[in-house]
C-alpha positions in Angstrom: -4.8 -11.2 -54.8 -8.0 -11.0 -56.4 -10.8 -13.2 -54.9 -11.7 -14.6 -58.1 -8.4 -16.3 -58.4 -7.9 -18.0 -61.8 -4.5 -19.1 -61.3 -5.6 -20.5 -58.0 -3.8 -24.5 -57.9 -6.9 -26.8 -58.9 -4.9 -29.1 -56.6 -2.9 -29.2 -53.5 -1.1 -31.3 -51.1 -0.2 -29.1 -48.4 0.3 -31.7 -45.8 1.1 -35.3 -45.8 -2.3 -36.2 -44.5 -4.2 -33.3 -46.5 -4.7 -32.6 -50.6 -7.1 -30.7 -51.9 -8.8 -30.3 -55.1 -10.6 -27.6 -56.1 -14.5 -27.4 -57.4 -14.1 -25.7 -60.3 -16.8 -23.5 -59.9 -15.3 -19.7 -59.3 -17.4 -17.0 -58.5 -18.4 -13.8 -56.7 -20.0 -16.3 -53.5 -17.2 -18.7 -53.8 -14.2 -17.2 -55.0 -11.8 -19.5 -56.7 -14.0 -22.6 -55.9 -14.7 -24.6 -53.3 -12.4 -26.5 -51.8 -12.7 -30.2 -51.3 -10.3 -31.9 -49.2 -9.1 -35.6 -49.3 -7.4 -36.6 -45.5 -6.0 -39.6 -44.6 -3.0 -41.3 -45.1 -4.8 -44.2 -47.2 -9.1 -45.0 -48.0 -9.0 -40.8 -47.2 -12.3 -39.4 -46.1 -13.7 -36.1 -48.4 -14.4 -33.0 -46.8 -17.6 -32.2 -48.9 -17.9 -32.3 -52.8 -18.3 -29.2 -54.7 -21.3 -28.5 -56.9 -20.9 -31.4 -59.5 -19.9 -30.0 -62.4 -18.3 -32.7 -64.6 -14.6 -31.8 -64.9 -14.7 -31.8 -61.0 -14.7 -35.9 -61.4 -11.9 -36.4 -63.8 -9.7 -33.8 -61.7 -10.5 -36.1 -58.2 -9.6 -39.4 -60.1 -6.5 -37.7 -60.9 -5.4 -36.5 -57.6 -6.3 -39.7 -56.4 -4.3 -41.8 -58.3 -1.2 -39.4 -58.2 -2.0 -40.3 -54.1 -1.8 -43.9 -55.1 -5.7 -44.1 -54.2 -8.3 -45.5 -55.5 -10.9 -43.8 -53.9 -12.7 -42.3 -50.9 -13.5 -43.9 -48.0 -16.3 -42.1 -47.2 -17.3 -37.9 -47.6 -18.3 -36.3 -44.7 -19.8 -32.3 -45.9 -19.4 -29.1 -43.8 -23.6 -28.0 -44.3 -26.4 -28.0 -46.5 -25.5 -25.5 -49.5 -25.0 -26.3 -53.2 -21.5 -26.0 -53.8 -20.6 -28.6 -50.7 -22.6 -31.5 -51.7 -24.0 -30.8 -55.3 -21.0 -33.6 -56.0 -22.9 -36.0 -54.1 -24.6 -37.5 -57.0 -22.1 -37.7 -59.6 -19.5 -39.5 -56.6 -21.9 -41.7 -55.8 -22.4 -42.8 -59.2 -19.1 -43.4 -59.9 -17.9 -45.4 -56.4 -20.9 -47.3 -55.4 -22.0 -47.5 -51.5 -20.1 -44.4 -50.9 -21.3 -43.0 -47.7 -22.1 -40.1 -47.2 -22.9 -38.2 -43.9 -23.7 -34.3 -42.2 -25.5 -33.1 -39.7 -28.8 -33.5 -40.9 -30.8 -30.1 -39.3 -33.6 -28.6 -41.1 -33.2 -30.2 -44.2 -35.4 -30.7 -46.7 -33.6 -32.0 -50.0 -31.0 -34.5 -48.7 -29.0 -37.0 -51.0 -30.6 -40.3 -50.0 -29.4 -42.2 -47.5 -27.2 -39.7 -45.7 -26.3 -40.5 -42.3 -26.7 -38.0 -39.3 -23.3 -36.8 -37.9 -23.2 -34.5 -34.7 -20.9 -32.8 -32.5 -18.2 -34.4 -30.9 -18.9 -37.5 -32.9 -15.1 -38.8 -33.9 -14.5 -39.9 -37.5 -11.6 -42.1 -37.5 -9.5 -42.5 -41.4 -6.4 -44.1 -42.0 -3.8 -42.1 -39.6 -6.3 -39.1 -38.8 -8.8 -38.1 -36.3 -11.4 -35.7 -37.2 -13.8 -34.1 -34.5 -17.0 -32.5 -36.0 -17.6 -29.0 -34.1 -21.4 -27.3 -34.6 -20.9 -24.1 -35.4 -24.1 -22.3 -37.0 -24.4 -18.6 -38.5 -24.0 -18.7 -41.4 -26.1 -22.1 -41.5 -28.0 -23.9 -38.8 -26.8 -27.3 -39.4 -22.6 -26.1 -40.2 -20.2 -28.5 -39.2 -16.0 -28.0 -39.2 -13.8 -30.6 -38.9 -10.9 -30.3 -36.3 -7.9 -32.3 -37.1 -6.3 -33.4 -33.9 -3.0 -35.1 -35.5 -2.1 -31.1 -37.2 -4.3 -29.3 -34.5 -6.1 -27.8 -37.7 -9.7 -27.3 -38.6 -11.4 -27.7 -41.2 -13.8 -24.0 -41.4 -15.9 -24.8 -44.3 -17.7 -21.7 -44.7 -17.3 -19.8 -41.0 -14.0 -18.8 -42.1 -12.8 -18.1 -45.5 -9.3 -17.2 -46.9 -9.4 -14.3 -48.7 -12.8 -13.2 -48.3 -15.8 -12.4 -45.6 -18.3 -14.7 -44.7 -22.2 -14.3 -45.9 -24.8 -15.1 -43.2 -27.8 -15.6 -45.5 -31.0 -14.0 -44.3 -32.7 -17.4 -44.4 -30.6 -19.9 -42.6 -28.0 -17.7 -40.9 -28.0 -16.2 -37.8 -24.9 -13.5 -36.7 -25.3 -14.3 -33.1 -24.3 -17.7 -33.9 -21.8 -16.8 -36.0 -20.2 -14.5 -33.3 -20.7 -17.4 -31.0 -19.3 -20.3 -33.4 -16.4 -17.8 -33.7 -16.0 -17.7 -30.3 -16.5 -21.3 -29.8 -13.5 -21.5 -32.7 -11.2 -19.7 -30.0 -11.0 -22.0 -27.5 -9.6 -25.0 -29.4 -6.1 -25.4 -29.8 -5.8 -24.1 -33.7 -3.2 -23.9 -35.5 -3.7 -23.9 -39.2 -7.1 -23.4 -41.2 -8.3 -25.0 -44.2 -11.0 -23.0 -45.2 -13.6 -24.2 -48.1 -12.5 -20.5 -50.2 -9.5 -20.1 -50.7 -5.8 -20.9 -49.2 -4.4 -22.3 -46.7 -4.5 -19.9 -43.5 -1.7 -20.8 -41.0 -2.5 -18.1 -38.2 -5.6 -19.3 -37.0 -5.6 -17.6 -33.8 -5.2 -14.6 -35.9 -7.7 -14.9 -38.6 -9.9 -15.7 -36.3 -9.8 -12.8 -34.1 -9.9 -11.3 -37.3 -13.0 -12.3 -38.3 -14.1 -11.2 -34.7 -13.4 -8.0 -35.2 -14.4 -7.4 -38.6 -18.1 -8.2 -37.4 -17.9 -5.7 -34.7 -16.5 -3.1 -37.0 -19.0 -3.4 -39.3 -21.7 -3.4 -36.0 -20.2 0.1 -35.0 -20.5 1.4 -38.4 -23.8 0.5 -38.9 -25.0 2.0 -35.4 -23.2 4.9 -36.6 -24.8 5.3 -40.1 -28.3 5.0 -38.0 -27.4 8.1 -35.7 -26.5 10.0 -38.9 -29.9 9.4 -39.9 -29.3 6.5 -42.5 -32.1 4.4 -42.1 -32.4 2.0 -44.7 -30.8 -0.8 -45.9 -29.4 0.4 -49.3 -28.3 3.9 -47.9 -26.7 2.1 -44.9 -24.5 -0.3 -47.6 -24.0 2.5 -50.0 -22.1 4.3 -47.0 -20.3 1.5 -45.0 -19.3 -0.4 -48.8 -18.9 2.7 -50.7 -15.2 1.7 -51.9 -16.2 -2.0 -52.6 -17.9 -3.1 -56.1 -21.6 -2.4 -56.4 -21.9 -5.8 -57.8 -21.2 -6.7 -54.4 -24.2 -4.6 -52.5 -26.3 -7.5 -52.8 -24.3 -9.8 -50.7 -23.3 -7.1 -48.4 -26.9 -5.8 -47.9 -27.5 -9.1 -46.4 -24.2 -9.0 -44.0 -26.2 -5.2 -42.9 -29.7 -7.3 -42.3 -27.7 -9.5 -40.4 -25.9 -7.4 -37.9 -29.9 -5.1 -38.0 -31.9 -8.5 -37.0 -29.1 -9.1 -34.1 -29.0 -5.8 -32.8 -32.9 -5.9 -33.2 -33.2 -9.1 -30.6 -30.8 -7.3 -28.6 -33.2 -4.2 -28.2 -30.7 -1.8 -29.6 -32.8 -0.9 -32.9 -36.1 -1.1 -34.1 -37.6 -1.7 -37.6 -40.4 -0.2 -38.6 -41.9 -0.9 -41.8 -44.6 1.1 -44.2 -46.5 -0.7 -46.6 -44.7 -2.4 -48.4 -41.5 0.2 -48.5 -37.9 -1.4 -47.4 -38.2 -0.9 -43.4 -36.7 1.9 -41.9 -34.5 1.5 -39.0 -34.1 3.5 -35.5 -31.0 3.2 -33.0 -32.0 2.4 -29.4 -29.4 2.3 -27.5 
């Protein structure tokens, strides 16, 4: 399946106490779209909002009427990037006093009046307990949602379906990805609903998966470095070489990622020359 997915369901009920509806905005960084989730048995609580483009509200109204709703109860978002609470706005136009609430870390461009949620802080909605878990990497202020009634989680972007996660050279960190993912393993998971695409219903799996994906990739890179690869671009031209080149970009940043962790963990070194893309060395 292709990550793009056109014929991916705009919407979704694959539990009693979970639908989904889809963003509407596919693309390279968020495959299909993201996923929004509605959970609750009535009033349900929304697991983040998309980006905000207009057919997203029209499609929400829909699903929630088909549900017999009326409307959120309140929307609770998974971290700070666009596509999770670009909605915001539009939402709050349309159901006035909605509250809105994340853990607020770092931020610097927050939809008024959104309350600070933190770890272990419980959200109670009609018939569902949700348990907000901190898991940074691939940003500082991430949030999923564990579901106790299903013993499922909500991933938002730590772990997707169909795809890799990004750790962003700005806000993301791969230690505390691996550590998040860690983190991930000692809750009683069964099922995934990740914010890209479906439903995942190993969770164990996927996320020993995603474990050792990242430490893959952290050989290979070590390995490229020995062979005298010592740039970015020559490193990702090796390690991706049968994936798109329109996709370099994003996975030159998953290389700077695993180079800035293995650089705080004294196993290479980056030296840069005026102005040229730095050069690395293996260490260790």
């Amino acid at each position: 399946m292709s990550w793009i997915d056109r014929a991916f369901p705009v919407t979704a009920t694959p539990t009693d106490l979970v639908g989904r509806v889809l963003g509407l905005n596919p693309g390279l960084m968020t495959g299909p779209g993201t996923n929004t989730y509605l959970v609750g048995r009535r009033d349900p609580i929304l697991i983040d909002t998309g980006v905000g483009v207009p057919d997203y509200q029209p499609l929400l109204e829909s699903y929630l009427a088909e549900r017999g709703w009326t409307q959120p109860s309140r929307v609770i978002l998974t971290h700070r990037h666009r596509d999770h609470l670009g909605g915001v706005a539009r939402l709050r136009e349309r159901y006035r006093g909605l509250q809105v609430a994340k853990m607020i870390h770092k931020d610097v461009d927050l939809p008024e009046g959104t309350e600070d949620l933190r770890d272990g802080r419980v959200v109670q909605g009609e018939g569902v307990t949700l348990v907000p878990v901190h898991t940074p990497g691939h940003a500082s202020d991430h949030l999923c949602y564990y579901l106790v009634e299903e013993r499922a989680l909500f991933t938002g972007d730590v772990i997707l379906g169909g795809s890799t996660t990004v750790i962003p050279s700005d806000d993301g960190d791969l230690g505390d990805y691996m550590a998040s993912l860690r983190r991930l393993q000692e809750l009683d998971v069964h099922r995934i609903y990740p914010a890209h695409g479906p439903v995942i219903d190993n969770a164990p799996a996927k996320i020993q998966e995603f474990i050792d994906h990242r430490l893959l990739r952290e050989q290979q890179i070590l390995d490229a470095l020995a062979d005298g690869l010592v740039t970015i671009p020559t490193i990702v031209a090796r390690i991706y070489a049968e994936v798109p080149v329109a996709l370099h970009p994003m996975a030159a940043m998953s290389v700077e990622s695993h180079l800035k962790k293995l650089a705080k963990e004294a196993r290479v070194r980056a030296t840069d020359e005026g102005g040229e893309p730095a050069r690395w060395t293996r260490l260790v």
